[in-house]
Every structure is written in C-alpha cells, then in structure tokens.
N, C-alpha and C positions, 0 to 999 in steps of 0.2 A: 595552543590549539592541537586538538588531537588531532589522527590521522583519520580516522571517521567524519568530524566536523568539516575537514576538506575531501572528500569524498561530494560527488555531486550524486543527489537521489532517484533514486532509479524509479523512472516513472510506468504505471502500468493501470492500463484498463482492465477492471475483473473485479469478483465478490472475493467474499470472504468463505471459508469453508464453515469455520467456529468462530463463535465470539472472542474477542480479542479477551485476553488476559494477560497484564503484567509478570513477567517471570513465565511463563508458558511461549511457547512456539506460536507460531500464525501459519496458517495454511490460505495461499492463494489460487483462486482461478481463475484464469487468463481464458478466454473464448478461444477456440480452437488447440488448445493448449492442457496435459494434466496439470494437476492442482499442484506446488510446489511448497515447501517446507523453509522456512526463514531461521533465525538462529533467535532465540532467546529475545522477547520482544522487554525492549527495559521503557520505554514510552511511545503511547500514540493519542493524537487530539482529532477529534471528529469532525470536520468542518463543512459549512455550508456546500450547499451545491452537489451533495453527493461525495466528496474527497476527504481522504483519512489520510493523515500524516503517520506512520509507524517508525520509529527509530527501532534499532536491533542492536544487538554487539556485533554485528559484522557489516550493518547497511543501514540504510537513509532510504524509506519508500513513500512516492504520494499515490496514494492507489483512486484510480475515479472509480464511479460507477458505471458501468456498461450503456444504462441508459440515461444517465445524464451528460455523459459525450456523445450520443450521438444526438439527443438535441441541440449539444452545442456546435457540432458540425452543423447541422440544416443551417443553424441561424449565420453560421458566418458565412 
C-alpha cells in the first residue's frame, strides 16, 4: 500500500473551475473561499448525486456539489 492509498480524502463542497483532465491540474471552488490548484490529476469517476472522486499525486478528493448538499442537509 502506498502512502496515498492511506491517506484519508479530503472532503469538499464546491465546483469545478475547468473540466477535469487526466495529466492536467484541477482547479477548485470552495464557496466563500478562492479557487485552489491540486497536483497533477492521474484519476477521477463522476458519481451520482452530484459527487466526483479525483485522485492526484499528492491527494485523495470527494468534491460534492454545492447544491446537491444542501438538499441533502434540508432532508436530514
């Protein structure tokens, strides 16, 4: 097991600045927050509900959508 693989993912509500691209960078925006720069994106899978898995060479991210958590908060 790498050192990444144990790494726990660092979770975050926000968009995307650009479309993801393998071997290219990700740019995040976090609400209230500027936009942030990640390391070299080597895998990410789009999953229901709003939520993106993004692996990096440096991090593990599950990013939601801004408004799909907050319909998830009313309902809990």
């Amino acid at each position: 097991m790498t050192m990444l693989e144990k790494k726990k993912p660092i979770v975050l509500t926000g968009t995307l600045e650009c479309p993801l691209a393998i071997g290219c960078v990700a740019f995040i925006k976090e609400e209230g927050y500027d936009p942030f720069r990640t390391s070299t994106v080597r895998r990410f899978v789009k999953m229901p509900f709003g939520v993106t898995y993004i692996k990096t060479e440096n991090s593990r991210y599950i990013l939601r959508s801004p408004a799909k958590a907050a319909v998830k908060e009313v309902r809990a």
